[in-house]
C-alpha positions as CSV (number, residue, x, y, z in Angstrom):
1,X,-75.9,52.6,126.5
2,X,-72.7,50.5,127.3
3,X,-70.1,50.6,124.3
4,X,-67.2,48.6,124.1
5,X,-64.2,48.5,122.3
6,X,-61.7,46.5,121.2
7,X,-58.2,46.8,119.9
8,X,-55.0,45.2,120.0
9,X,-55.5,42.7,117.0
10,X,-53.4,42.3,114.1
11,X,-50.9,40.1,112.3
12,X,-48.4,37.2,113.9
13,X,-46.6,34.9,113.5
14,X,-47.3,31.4,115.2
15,X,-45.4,31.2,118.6
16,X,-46.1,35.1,118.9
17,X,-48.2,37.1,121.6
18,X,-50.6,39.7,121.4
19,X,-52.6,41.4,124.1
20,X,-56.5,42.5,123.6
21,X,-58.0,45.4,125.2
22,X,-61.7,46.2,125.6
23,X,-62.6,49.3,126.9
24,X,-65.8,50.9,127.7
25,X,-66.7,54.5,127.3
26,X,-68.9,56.4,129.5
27,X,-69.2,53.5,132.2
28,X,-67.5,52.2,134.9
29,X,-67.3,48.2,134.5
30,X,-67.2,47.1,138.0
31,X,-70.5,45.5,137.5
32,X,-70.5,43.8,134.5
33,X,-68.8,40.2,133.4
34,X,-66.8,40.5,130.4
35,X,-66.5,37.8,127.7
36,X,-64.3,37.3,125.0
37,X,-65.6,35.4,122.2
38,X,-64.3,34.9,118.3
39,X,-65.7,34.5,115.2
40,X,-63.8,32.5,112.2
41,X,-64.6,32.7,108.6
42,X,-67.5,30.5,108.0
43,X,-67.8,29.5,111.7
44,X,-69.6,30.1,114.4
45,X,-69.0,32.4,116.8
46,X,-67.1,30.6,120.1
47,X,-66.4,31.8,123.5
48,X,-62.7,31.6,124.5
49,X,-62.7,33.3,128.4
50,X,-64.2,35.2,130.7
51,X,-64.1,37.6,133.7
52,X,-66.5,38.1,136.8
53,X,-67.1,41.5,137.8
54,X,-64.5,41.5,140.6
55,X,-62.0,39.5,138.8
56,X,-61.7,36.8,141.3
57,X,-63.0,34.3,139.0
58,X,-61.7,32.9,134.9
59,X,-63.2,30.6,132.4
60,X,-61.5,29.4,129.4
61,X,-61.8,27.3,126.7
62,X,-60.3,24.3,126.4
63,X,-58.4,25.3,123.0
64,X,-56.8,28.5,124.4
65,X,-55.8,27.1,128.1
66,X,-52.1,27.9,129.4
67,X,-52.4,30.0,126.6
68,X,-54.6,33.3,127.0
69,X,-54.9,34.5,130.4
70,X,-57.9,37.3,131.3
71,X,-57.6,40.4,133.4
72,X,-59.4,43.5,134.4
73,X,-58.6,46.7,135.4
74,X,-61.4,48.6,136.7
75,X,-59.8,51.8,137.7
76,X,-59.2,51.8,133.9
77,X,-62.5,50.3,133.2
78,X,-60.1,48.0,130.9
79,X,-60.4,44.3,129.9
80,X,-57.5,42.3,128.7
81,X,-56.5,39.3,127.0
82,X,-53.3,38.2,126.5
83,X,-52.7,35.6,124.1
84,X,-49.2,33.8,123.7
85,X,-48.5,31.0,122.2
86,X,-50.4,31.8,119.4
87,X,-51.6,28.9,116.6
88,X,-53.0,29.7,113.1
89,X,-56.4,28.2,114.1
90,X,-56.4,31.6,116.5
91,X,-57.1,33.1,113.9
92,X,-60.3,35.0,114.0
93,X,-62.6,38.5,114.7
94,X,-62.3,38.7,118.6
95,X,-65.1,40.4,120.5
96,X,-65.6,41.8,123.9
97,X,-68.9,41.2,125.2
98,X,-70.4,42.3,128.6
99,X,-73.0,41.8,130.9
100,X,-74.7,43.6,134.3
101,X,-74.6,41.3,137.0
102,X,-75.5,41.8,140.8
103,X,-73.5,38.5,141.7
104,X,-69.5,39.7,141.7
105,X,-67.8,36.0,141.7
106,X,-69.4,34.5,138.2
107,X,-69.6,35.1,134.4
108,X,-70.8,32.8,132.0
109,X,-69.4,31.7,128.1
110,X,-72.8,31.4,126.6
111,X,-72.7,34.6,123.9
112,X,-76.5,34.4,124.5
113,X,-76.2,36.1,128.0
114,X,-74.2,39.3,126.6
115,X,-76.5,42.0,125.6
116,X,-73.6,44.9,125.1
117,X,-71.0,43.9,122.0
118,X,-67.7,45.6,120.6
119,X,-67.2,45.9,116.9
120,X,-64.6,43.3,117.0
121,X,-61.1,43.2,115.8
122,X,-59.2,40.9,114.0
123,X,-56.4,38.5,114.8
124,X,-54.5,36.8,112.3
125,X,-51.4,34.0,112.9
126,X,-49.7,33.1,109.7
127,X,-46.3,33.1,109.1
């Protein structure tokens, strides 16, 4: 059973940086699209980027563009997200998410396509 985990969150001001890592233990991730996605108190869950398998291809949302970039390190079986830039509405649980995939050059937002979840960690912007 994949497990990943995130860490990296915690507290910043707006106009601050912080960079997310999602590890997995026990597997190697060159076949699986990553997603990160983030939940805010009393909404839904969102996806804000994601990762195909051999890194060659990003998606982002519109709100975190020229903002958060995504990156992978397979030797490391390691998923990052760097996040500058940040605003108070970043503010949220961030999960890694990820998904076997034969096809290297895709990934998809949907959070309906990711069956393997990390336990989240939080992100808060506030000065």
């Amino acid at each position: 059973q994949l497990q990943l985990v995130e860490s990296g969150g915690g507290l910043v001001q707006p106009g601050g940086s912080l960079r997310l890592s999602c590890g997995a233990s026990g597997f190697t991730l060159d076949y699986y699209y990553i997603g990160w996605f983030r939940q805010a108190p009393g909404k839904e869950r969102e996806g804000v980027s994601c990762i195909s398998s051999n890194g060659s291809n990003t998606n982002y949302a519109d709100s975190v563009k020229g903002r958060f970039t995504i990156s992978r390190d397979n030797a490391k079986t390691t998923v990052y997200l760097q996040m500058n830039n940040l605003k108070p509405e970043d503010t949220a649980v961030y999960y890694c998410a990820a998904k076997r995939t034969s096809f290297q050059n895709m990934c998809i937002m949907g959070s309906r396509y990711y069956p393997s979840w990390g336990q989240g960690t939080q992100v808060t912007v506030s000065s």
